[in-house]
C-alpha positions in Angstrom: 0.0 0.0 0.0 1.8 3.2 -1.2 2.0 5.9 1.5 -1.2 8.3 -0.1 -3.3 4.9 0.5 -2.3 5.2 3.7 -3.4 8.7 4.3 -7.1 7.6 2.7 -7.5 5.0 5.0 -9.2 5.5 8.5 -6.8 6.0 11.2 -6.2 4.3 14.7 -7.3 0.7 12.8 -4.2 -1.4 12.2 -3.1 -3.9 14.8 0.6 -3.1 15.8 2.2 -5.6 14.0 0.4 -4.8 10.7 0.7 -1.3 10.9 5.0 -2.0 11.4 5.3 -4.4 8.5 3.7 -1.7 6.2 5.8 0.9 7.6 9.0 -1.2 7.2 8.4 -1.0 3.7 6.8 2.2 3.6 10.1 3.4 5.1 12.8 1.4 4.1 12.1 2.9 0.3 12.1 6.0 2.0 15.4 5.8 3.0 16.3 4.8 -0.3 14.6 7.9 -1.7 16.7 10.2 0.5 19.5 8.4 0.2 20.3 9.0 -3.6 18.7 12.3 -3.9 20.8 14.0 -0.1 24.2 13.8 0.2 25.1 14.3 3.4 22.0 12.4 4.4 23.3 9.5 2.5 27.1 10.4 3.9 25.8 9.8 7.8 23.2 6.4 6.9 26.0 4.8 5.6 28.6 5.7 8.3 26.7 5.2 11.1 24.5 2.2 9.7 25.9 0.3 7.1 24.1 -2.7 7.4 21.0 -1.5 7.9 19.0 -3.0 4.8 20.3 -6.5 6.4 17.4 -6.2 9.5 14.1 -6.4 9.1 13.0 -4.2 12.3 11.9 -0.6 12.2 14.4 0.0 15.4 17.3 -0.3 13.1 16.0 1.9 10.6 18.2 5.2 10.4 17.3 7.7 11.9 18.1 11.4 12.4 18.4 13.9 15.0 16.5 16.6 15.3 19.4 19.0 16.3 20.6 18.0 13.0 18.6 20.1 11.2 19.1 22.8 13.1 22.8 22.9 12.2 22.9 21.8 8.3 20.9 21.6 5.4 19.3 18.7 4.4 17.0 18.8 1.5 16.4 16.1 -1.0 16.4 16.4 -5.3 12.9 16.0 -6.4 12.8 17.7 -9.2 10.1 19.5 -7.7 11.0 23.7 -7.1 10.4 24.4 -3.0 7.6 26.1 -2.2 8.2 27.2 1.4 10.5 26.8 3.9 9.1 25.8 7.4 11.6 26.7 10.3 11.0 25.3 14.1 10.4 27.3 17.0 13.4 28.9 18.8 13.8 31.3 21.1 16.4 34.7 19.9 19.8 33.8 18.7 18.7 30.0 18.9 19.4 28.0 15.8 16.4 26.6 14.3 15.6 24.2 11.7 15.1 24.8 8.8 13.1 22.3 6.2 12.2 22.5 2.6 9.0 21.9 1.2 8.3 20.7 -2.3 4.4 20.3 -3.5 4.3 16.6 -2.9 6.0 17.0 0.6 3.0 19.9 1.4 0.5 18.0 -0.4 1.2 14.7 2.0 1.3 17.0 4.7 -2.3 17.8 4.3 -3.3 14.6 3.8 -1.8 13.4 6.6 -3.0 15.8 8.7 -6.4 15.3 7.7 -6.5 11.7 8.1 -5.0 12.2 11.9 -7.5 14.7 12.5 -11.1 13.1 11.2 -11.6 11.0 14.0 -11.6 14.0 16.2 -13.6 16.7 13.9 -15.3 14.7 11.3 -15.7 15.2 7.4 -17.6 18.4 7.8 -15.7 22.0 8.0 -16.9 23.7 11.4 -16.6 27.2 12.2 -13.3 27.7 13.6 -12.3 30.7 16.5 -8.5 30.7 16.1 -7.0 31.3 20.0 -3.9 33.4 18.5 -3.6 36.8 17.1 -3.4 37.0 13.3 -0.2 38.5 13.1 1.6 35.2 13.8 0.9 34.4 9.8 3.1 37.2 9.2 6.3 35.7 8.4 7.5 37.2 5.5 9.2 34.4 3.2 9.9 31.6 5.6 6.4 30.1 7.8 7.9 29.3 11.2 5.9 26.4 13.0 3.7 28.3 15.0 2.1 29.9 11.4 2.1 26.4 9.8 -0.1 24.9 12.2 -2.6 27.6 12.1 -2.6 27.4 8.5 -2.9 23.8 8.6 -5.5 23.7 11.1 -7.7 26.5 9.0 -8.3 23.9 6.2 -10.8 22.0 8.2 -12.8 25.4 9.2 -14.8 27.8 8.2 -15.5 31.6 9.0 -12.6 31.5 10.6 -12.3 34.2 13.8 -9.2 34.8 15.5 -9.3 35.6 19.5 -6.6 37.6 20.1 -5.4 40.9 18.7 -1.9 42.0 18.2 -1.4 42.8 21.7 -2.4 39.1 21.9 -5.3 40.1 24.6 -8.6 38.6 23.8 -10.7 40.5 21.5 -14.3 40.4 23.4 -16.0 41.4 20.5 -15.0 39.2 18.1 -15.5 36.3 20.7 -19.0 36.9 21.8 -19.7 37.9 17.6 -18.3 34.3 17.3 -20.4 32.1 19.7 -23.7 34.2 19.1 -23.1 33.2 15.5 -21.8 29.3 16.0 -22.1 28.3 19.5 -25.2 26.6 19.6 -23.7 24.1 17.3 -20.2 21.8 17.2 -17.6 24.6 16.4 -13.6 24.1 16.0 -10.9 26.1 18.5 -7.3 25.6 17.7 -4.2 27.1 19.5 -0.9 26.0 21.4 -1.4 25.3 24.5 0.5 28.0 26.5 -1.4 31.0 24.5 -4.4 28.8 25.1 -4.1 29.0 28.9 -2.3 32.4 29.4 -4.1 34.5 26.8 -7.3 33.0 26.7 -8.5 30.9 29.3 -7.5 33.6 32.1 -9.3 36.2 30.6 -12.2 34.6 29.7 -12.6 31.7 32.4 -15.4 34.1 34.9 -17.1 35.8 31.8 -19.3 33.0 32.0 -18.7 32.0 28.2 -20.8 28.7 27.0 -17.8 26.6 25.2 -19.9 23.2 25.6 -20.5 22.7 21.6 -16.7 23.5 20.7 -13.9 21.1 20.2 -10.4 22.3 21.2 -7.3 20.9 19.6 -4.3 22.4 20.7 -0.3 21.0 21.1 3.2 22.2 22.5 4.2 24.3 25.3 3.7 22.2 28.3 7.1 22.8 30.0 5.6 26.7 30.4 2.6 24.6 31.4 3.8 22.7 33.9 6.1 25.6 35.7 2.4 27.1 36.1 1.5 23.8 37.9 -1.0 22.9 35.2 -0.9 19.8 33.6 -3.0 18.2 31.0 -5.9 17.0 34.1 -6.0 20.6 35.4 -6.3 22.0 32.0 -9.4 19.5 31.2 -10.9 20.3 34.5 -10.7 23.6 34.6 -11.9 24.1 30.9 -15.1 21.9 32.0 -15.7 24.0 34.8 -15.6 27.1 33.7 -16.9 27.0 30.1 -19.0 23.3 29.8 -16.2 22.6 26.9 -15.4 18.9 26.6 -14.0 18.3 24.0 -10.7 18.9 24.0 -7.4 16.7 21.9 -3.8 17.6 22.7 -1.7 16.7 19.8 2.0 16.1 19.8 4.1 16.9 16.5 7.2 19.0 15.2 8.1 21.0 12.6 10.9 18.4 11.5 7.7 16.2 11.0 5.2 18.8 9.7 2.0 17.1 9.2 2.0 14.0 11.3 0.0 14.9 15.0 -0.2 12.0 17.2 -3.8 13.1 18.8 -5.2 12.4 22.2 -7.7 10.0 22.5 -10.8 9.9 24.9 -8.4 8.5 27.8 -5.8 11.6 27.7 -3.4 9.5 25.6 -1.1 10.4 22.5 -1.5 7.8 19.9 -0.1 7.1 16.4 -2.1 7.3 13.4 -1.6 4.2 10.7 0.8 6.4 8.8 3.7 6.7 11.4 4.6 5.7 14.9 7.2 5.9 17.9 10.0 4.2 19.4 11.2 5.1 22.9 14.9 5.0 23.4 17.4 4.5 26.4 18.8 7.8 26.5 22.4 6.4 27.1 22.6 3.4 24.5 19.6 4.5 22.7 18.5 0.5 22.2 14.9 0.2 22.1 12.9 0.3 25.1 9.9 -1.9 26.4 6.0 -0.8 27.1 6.2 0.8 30.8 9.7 2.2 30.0 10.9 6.1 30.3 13.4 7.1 27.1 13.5 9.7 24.2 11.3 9.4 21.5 12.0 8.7 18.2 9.3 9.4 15.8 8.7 7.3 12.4 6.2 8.6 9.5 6.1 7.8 5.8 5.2 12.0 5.2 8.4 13.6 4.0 9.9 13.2 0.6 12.3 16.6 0.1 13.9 16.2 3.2 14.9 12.9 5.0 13.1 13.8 7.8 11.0 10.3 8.3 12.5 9.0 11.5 13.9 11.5 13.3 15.3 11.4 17.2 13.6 13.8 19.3 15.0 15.4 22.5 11.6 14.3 23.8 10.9 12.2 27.0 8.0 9.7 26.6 6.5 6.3 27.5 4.4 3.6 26.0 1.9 3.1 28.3 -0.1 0.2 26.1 -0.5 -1.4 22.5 -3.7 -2.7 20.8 -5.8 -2.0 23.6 -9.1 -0.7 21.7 -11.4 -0.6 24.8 -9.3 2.6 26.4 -9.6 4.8 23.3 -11.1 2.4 20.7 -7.8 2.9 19.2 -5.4 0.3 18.0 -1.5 0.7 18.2 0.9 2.5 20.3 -0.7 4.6 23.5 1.8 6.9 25.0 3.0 10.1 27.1 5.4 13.0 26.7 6.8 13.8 29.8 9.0 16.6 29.0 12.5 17.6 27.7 15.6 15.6 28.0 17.1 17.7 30.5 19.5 20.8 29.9 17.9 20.4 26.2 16.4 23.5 24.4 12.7 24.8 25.1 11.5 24.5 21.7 7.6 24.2 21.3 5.5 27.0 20.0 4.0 27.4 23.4 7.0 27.6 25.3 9.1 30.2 23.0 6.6 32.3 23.1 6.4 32.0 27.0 10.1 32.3 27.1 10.3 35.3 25.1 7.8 37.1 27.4 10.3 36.4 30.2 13.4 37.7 28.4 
């Protein structure tokens, strides 16, 4: 099954062990791909593994780190002209990465994202209140990740509103023009998480607002989170309680993997749709780790094609909690957590820069 079949396909369905014999494939030509179309890419796969088309595991796969992009180049011939450049989050004077786009690569992208998100929102376009202040599309040249997910995220809305204005404070009138347009009826919110908490929820959490028909997705910036002493049960909770909203999907994804989310399910879990997965990794001998383990996570997807960007080693901390265990999330595959930086690594989520840069 080639890798847009996959995308067509509903998510969350393939048994573990079917979803990492397709993605051996998937990925192996992949690697291939990259290989003869990056040369440094294909400089470091065959220094550091030469044997590698000898196994038959995803855990020996290649894989890259996600400083790496931070610090060169690495773009694969397509043939195809680049038509953006995404870079990562990073605070001032922080190297970012940088990663080029081609029109298949962006066209995967929204397929990919699509499939990850339909569970969650459906088929139809909802009207969508955007908790961030327009002026984070404006980004000249290059889209950093926080504009590419909004972006992203606009394709499955409609009459799109956004919440803050350029002093990102929440613009009341807008707001209340929203809901007394769409609030009787399922609606889309999309943010990051810190803005969501900081510059929305606080300012809006005793106006008495009636959230109960929206669905929130929102992802990064819970290291800002967390030194606030919220966590992902306090922010459910307090959302509930305040506003009626349920609804509400973290996601976990990166710019060096633009496109792929790995969305919460009903049980507060992370999971991997049918197009990608995780491995976690001792953080020392980085050899694969068992369910229940703590290591950093290594993230596998079949998106990319101009950049060899499809297994990538995070500076993420994470654990598989279970496998094939449809009755938590009635979701098959990998459940997991992030827990956080590998320590003395970079704050790099969306979230998080921002937060930082309010502190500088």
């Amino acid at each position: 099954m080639s890798a847009d079949d996959s995308f067509a396909q509903p998510q969350f369905t393939l048994p573990q062990a079917d979803k990492e014999a397709r993605l051996l494939h998937g990925l192996t030509e992949a690697i291939r791909h990259h290989c003869a179309g990056c040369p440094p890419y294909a400089a470091l796969v065959h220094a550091l593994y030469p044997h590698w088309q000898d196994s038959a595991q995803l855990t020996a796969l290649p894989m890259v780190p996600a400083s790496l992009f931070k610090s060169m180049t690495l773009s694969t011939q397509t043939g195809r002209p680049t038509v953006t450049t995404l870079t990562s989050s990073g605070t001032s004077g922080r190297a970012v990465s940088r990663i080029s786009v081609d029109g298949e690569t962006a066209d995967r992208q929204a397929k990919a994202m699509s499939a990850a998100l339909q569970p969650v929102l459906g088929r139809q376009r909802l009207p969508m209140l955007i908790l961030d202040s327009q002026t984070a599309l404006a980004g000249g040249g290059r889209i950093n990740a926080r504009a590419a997910g909004i972006l992203g995220l606009m394709r499955f809305g409609r009459d799109h509103v956004f919440a803050l204005n350029e002093a990102m404070e929440c613009d009341t009138t807008a707001i209340d023009g929203f809901l007394s347009r769409h609030g009787q009826a399922p609606f889309l919110m999309f943010g990051f998480t810190f803005m969501v908490w900081a510059h929305f929820f606080e300012a809006i959490r005793h106006r008495g607002l009636d959230l109960s028909h929206g669905i929130l997705v929102h992802g990064g910036g819970w290291k800002s989170m967390i030194d606030r002493r919220v966590d992902n049960a306090v922010f459910r909770s307090a959302f509930q309680t305040s506003t009626g909203l349920r609804h509400i999907h973290d996601f976990y994804g990166m710019a060096e993997q633009m496109g792929t989310l790995f969305v919460e399910g009903d049980d507060g879990l992370l999971y991997a749709p049918d197009f990608a997965d995780i491995i976690i990794r001792d953080p020392v001998t980085l050899a694969p780790l068992p369910v229940g383990e703590t290591g950093v996570i290594q993230v596998l997807s079949l998106v990319p094609r101009s950049y060899p960007g499809n297994s990538v080693l995070t500076e993420d901390m994470g654990v598989v909690v279970h496998v094939d265990q449809p009755a938590s999330a009635g979701r098959l595959g990998k459940a997991f957590r992030v827990l956080g930086r590998i320590p003395r690594s970079e704050i790099r989520g969306c979230g998080d820069t921002f937060a930082q840069g309010m502190r500088a």
